[in-house]
C-alpha positions, 0 to 999 in steps of 0.5 A: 463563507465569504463572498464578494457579492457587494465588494468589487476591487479595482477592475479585474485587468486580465492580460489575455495569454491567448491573444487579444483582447477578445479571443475569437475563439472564446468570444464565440464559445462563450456565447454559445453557451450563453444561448444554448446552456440547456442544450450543452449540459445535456449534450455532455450528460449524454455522451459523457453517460454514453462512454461510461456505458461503453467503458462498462460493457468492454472492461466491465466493473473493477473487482476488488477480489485481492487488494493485495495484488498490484502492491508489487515492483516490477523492473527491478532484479528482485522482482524478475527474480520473483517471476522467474521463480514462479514461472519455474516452478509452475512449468510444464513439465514437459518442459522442466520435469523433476524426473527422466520421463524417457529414461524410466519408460526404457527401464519400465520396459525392461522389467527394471526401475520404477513404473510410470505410475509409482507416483501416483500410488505414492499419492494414493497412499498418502491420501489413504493415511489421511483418510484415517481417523484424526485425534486431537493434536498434542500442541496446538496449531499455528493454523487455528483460529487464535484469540489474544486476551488481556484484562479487562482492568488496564494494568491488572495480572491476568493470571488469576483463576477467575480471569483464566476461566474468563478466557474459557468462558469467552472462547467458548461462547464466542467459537465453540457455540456457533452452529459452524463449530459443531461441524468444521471442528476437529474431532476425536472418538471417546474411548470406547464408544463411536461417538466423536466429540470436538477437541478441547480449544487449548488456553493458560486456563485449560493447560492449568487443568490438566497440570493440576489433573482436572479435564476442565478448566471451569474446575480450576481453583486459585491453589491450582493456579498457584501449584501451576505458577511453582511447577513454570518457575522450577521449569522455565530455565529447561524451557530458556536452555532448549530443552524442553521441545514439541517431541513427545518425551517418553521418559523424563532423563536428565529433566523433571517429569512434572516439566516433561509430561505431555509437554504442557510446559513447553506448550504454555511457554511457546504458544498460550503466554508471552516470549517474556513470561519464562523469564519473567516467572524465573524471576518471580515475576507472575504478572501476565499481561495477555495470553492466547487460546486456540480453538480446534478448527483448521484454517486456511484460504480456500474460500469455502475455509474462509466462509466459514469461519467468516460466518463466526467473526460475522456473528460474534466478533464484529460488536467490540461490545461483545468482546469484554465480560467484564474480566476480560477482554479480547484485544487481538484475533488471526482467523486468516480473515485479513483480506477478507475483511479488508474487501468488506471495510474498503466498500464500508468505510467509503462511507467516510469519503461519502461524508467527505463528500456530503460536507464538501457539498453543504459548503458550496451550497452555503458558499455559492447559495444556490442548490442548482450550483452545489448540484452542478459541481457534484455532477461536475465531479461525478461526469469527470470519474466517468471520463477519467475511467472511460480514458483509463480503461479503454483509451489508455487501455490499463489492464489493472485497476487497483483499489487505490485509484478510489483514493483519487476521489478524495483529490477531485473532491478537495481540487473539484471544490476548490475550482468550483470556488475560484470560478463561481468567485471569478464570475461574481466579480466579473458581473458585479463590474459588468453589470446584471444587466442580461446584455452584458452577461456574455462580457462577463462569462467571457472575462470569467472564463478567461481568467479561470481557464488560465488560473485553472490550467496552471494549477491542473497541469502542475497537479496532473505532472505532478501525479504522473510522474508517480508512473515512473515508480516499480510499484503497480499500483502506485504507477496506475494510481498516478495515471487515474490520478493525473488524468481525473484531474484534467478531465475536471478541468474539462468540464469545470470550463464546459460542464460549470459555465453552462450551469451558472448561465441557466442559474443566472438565466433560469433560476435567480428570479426564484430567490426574488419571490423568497424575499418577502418571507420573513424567516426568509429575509432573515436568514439573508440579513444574518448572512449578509452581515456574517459575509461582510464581517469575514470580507472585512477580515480577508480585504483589510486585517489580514492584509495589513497583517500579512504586509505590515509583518511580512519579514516575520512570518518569513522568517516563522515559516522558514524556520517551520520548514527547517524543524520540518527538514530536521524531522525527515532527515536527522531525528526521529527521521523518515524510516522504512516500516519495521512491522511483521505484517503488511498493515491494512487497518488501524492499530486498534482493529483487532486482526491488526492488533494481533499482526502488528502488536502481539504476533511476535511476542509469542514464540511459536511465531518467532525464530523458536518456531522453525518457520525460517527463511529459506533460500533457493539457488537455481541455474538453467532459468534466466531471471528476466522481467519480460512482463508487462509493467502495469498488469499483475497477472501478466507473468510473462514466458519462461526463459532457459538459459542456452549457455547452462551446462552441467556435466563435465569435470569443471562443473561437477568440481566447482559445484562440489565446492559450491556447495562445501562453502555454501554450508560454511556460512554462517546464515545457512542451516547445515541440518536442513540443507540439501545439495544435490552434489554432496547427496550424488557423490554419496550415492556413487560411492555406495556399494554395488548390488548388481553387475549391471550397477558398476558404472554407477556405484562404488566411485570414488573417482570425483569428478566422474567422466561426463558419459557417466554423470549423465547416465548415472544422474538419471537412476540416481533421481529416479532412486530419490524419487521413489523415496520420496515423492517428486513433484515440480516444487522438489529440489533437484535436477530438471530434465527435459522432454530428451532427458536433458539436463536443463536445470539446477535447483538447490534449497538451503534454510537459514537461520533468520526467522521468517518475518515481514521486518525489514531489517533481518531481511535486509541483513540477510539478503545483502550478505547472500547476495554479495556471497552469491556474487563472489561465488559465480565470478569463479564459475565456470561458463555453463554456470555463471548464469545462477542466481538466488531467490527465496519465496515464503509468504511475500517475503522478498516480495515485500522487501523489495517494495521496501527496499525502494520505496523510500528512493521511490518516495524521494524520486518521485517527489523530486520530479514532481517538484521539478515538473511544477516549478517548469509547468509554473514557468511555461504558463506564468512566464516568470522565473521568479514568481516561479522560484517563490511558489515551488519553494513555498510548495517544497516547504510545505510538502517537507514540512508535512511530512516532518511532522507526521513523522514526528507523530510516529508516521513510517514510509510504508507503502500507503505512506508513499502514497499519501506523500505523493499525493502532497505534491499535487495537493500543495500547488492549488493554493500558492500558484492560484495566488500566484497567477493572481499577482502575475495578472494584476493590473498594477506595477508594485509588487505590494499592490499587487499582492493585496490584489490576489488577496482581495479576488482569492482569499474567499475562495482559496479558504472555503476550499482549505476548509472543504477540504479539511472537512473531507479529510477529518470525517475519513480519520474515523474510518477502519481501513488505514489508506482511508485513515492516512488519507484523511490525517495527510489531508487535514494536515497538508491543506492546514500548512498549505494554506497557512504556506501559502498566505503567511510564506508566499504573499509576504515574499511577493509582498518583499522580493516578488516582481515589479512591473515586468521583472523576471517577466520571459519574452520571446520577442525580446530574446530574439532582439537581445540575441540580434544584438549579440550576434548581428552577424550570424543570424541563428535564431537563440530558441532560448528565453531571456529574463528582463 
């Protein structure tokens, strides 16, 4: 809100870095847009328009279809793994085939083995047994839609009759009444009759009902809920001891009946109440705080799946209102709808970044007190993301576009507002010393744009090198937000000094006369005496009390804001310290939206979603693939071919043997699940020991001669598969051999599970790998050539996916944070020319940057990945204010470091505020949002530029104002170094390309 209309410091001398006092060059640029400004803003509408129509046409608009995709490394050995594995197993398989083609086309003729066709018939059969008629489950399903209830009292029991049938009557009227529940629903016929009806929707309320003999659970009483509570305590220690599973029991044994009838114990303890409630209730404890209910319809991710049930969280599930009867309430939801809902809210909530935006805007307009002007830099902004995706998408030729290329918008409104302010501010200044007078308007233009190409491509080139250095990271989209990032931001600066100047000339030259005809209004001149008198007030604050503050305690806010960045530093490193995100789920929202509650919060507390419900990491051994990452490093989609390992061998005496032992030490680890595993070693040897029953067989059976000669392994290998094949059906997911189109042996692979539950989490996952890893390792040192080239994988989910992004995540955060902070301490030195103007302004961006970060984890923030994002972005969002200052006091037309810090504080302080304040505002108005990058974004923005201005005025100016250069102190010269070398070494005449420090 401050100006400096009516207060001009000592003349502006600026020291012009492009030679001269008058550039050639910038004399005639300006005065060209001096004359023709109507003509160049349209020209740059124009072509500007004209590229982002081409950009359009060749590259079309981006989709957001997957947010997930792009949220992957690439060049890392897990991630070749992960490709190579998918690549694998999508093979032709003319090229890998689970089953000896030719071999069973030779038998097929000789009226023996099995026909071609046999696993089509296989197919036909299994699609004929589904065909059948479908009953209602006995358990429910991990693939129904789930619903979380709890009390809508904080703190109250919900096992309580009438909030159990609370819990019915909301599911019901939630689900079960929606005009898609009556078709997609899964039915049963009543006894007797033809008539389908839909399964019940399984609840605490409904199991109750059926303990207590009733088929409803409207019917329950408070004595059933209390019989019900008697029977969970007299069984729950069967339940803790293992006893009590998902087999249907067809007598009770050793254990009650009422515990073993139709499971309803083991179902209420598994899937409807918390991990904890068994132990609870063994302990009398009955309090229950949330429960689940599953409604009988089948989920999956099909489109037509999730439009369908889309319909149902549509209509009833999106007004939280409508969630809570005043019993209970619904506090968590799976419907399988994440994603999907994701698309939505990322185009809803930019609502928020619009508002940031419309905040941004009535700022300028009150700041530069021209509509014309807030219209101009709004366009500014608009012409630089048209530039910036014509740039990306058809020069760079970037093949991806992620949905976290929107997030650089937020860093051109905040950098965008912030040198619209420092340019309207340099121009102001110019004029008042020039003069309004229409002769001079070209000086003035001049001297502005001299100074704010300079100040503003400092700034530009330290943010853009900063971004850009994001593109050394693994992570896709990371690396392409980095690109689109950096880029944006020079194209701002780009048509801040082409698109901008042009618009104030026609302000000054077309519009200023308009404002004079208004001073005869009365409310008019009001509103102009309240702002001028509000204006002098906030001028007399930033050019007297603040400085006397900053320069008279200068020694103690040194000594505050070191000690700020230590606290900082003591956050990030010792406690609580900056720590990988253990959550189960990647997270999209915030905690408080209902799908992410579930992930996040009440997912894991429930049984059937841990290691009791037999979904475990499994793990898969392969040879004959070589893991490479032969893929392009910015595209997603692009998998790369599939490479064969040349020196693979499996056949002879040493294989066979050291493959025999593989797998005999592979079932001694402790991580693998000797009962599910299958190794094709151990089921072959057992096959050519069975006993013969045909003369034509002896080759192949009743062997005990391990290892077998190579002309028989390879013979008899071929009817062994075939044999397994026809048992079970063979498709190219199986375990196994690989046979090429000659019958070849050209691949191994083996899958064993292991203990660890499946999970996100990073930690059990990081356990686990390391110790299959390093055993792996140990393994292939003793293999012998045709084997050494195995490796393991393992692909449920995006487990090891997403581990790998966590895993280098946090080296990922610290590398590119230390690059981007070296590349901004050189960029400061290459245009300040000055090492110690240089050293003060990096240190106080690194305390800032540090000091961010600090206290966001102090308020709980993990290193996820829309985290890494956020702290990239700090970097580049940090260096504005400390080197436009900076380049203030480097500039000063005096010799003492304390006049010259007052003299960047008399020209910036105005603007480098107004911008602070922009750019909190645009931050503050995203923390609403549901989507959690924008609300990340927004609490980072809000942060970072609060402790970046107070960095840079209580930190930096009273270090210049102690130790900053005097005169030309640390000042590089490279006519000096040439002087200062001839003098060291007269005799030799090499040139030193080096510079030297005064």
């Amino acid at each position: 809100m401050a100006t400096t209309d009516n207060t001009t410091p000592q003349s502006i001398v600026i020291e012009d870095e492009l030679e001269g006092t008058k550039t050639s060059f910038l004399h005639g640029y300006v005065t060209s847009i001096e004359r023709f400004p109507v003509v160049i803003c349209a020209s740059i509408l124009i072509a500007t328009c004209a590229l982002g129509v081409v950009a359009v046409m060749t590259k079309g608009i981006p989709s957001f279809g997957e947010p997930r995709v792009g949220f992957e490394e690439r060049g890392t050995f897990l991630s070749a793994r992960e490709l190579s594995f998918v690549k694998f197993q999508r093979a032709d398989q003319s090229i890998l085939s689970p089953i000896p083609r030719k071999y069973i086309e030779s038998q097929a003729r000789g009226g023996s083995g099995i026909s071609e066709t046999s696993q089509r018939k296989k197919r036909q059969v299994s699609a004929e047994d589904t065909s059948q008629r479908a009953e209602c489950p006995g358990v429910p399903s991990i693939f129904n839609p789930k619903i979380v209830f709890q009390s809508s009292k904080p703190g109250t029991n919900l096992f309580e009759a009438e909030k159990l049938k609370s819990i019915c009557r909301q599911e019901d009227r939630l689900v079960r009444k929606h005009d898609m529940f009556v078709t997609e629903c899964r039915k049963t016929e009543l006894a007797g009759t033809n008539v389908s009806s839909c399964c019940p929707s399984w609840s605490l309320g409904y199991a109750i009902a059926l303990l207590n003999n009733k088929s409803s659970c409207e019917d329950i009483t408070k004595d059933d809920v209390q019989n019900a509570q008697s029977i969970l305590r007299r069984c729950s220690q069967y339940y803790i001891s293992g006893q009590l599973t998902a087999y249907d029991e067809t007598y009770c044994g050793d254990l009650p009946c009422e515990c073993v009838r139709r499971r309803l114990i083991y179902i209420i303890f598994s899937f409807l109440v918390p991990d904890s409630f068994d132990q609870d209730i063994q302990n009398s404890d009955n309090e229950l705080k949330f429960s689940l209910s599953f409604s009988p319809i089948e989920l999956c991710s099909f489109s037509e799946c999730v439009d369908k049930i889309f319909d149902v969280y549509e209509d009833n599930f999106k007004n939280s209102k409508s969630l809570d009867d005043g019993l209970t309430k619904i506090v968590g939801l799976d419907f399988y709808l994440k994603f999907t809902v994701f698309k939505q809210l990322l185009l809803v909530d930019f609502a928020y970044i619009l508002a940031g935006g419309v905040a941004v805007t009535i700022i300028i307009w009150i700041y530069t007190k021209s509509f014309f002007i807030t219209i101009g830099s709004l366009l500014n902004m608009a012409l630089s993301t048209v530039l910036t995706f014509f740039i990306y998408q058809v020069v760079f030729e970037v093949p991806f576009f992620p949905f976290t290329n929107i997030a650089s918008l937020i860093l051109l409104i905040a950098i965008g507002a912030d040198d619209t302010f420092v340019f309207v501010d340099l121009w102001k200044i110019a004029k008042a010393e020039f003069g309004e007078d229409e002769n001079h308007r070209v000086d003035a233009l001049e001297q502005s744009t001299r100074h704010a190409l300079f100040t503003l491509l400092v700034t530009t080139l330290t943010s853009s090198s900063a971004l850009y250095t994001t593109a050394a990271t693994n992570v896709i989209a990371l690396k392409c937000f980095g690109i689109f990032a950096g880029t944006i931001l020079i194209a701002n600066l780009v048509y801040t000094t082409t698109w901008l100047p042009a618009i104030l000339i026609i302000q000054d030259k077309y519009l200023s006369t308009n404002s004079k005809s208004n001073h005869h209004n009365r409310c008019w001149r009001c509103l102009q005496g309240l702002y001028t008198s509000l204006s002098a007030t906030v001028n007399r604050f930033f050019q007297q009390i603040l400085p006397n503050l900053i320069l008279k305690l200068r020694l103690l806010w040194i000594a505050i804001f070191i000690l700020f960045g230590i606290s900082g530093s003591i956050f990030v490193f010792v406690y609580p310290r900056l720590n990988i995100a253990d959550g189960s789920e990647l997270a999209l929202f915030r905690h408080s939206h209902i799908f992410e509650s579930y992930d996040q919060i009440y997912k894991e507390r429930f049984d059937f979603n841990n290691a009791n419900s037999g979904n475990v990491f499994p793990l898969s051994f392969i040879w004959g693939v070589l893991p490479t990452d032969n893929t392009s490093m910015w595209n997603p989609n692009d998998f790369g071919p599939l490479e064969l390992d040349a020196d693979f061998q499996l056949g002879d005496s040493e294989t066979q043997v050291w493959l025999a032992e593989f797998c005999k030490d592979l079932k001694k680890q402790t991580f693998v699940n000797n009962e599910t595993s299958f190794c094709f070693i151990d089921s072959f040897i057992n096959w050519m020991s069975r006993p013969c029953f045909l003369k034509s067989e002896t080759s192949c059976c009743r062997r005990l001669d391990f290892p077998f000669p190579m002309s028989d392994f390879q013979d008899c290998v071929k009817s062994y598969t075939i044999q397994i094949c026809q048992n079970s059906l063979c498709v190219k997911f199986s375990p196994g051999l690989r046979f090429d189109q000659n019958d070849s042996i050209n691949a191994l692979y083996i899958t064993v599970d292991t203990f660890t539950p499946y999970t996100l989490s990073y930690r059990p996952v990081d356990e686990l790998w390391k110790s299959v890893d390093s055993w792996m390792a140990m393994q292939l040192s003793t293999a012998p050539p045709g084997l050494k080239g195995g490796w393991t994988y393992s692909q449920v989910g995006i487990q090891l996916q997403f581990y790998d992004i966590q895993d280098g995540i946090l080296a990922n955060a610290i590398f590119t944070i230390s690059i981007a902070l070296s590349t901004v301490f050189i960029m400061i030195i290459i245009t300040t020319k000055n090492l110690l103007i240089s050293f003060l302004a990096t240190v106080t961006i690194m305390l800032t940057v540090i000091t961010t970060i600090g206290y966001l984890v102090l308020f709980g923030w993990e290193l996820n990945i829309f985290e890494s994002l956020t702290f990239t972005l700090g970097v580049g969002l940090a260096v504005d204010f400390s080197i436009h200052l900076g380049v203030a006091y480097r500039t000063a037309p005096f010799k003492d470091r304390k006049l010259r810090t007052k003299y960047a504080m008399d020209i910036l302080m105005p603007s480098i505020t107004i911008a602070g304040l922009s750019t909190f505002s645009a931050g503050a108005l995203m923390v609403p949002a549901s989507v959690l990058i924008y609300t990340q974004l927004g609490t980072f923005l809000t942060v970072l530029i609060s402790f970046s201005w107070l960095f840079s005025v209580f930190l930096f100016l009273p270090l210049c104002a102690t130790v900053g250069p005097n005169d030309d102190a640390g000042q590089l010269s490279w006519t000096k170094c040439k002087k200062w070398f001839r003098r060291q070494t007269p005799s030799t005449g090499i040139p030193n390309p080096s510079f030297t420090v005064d």
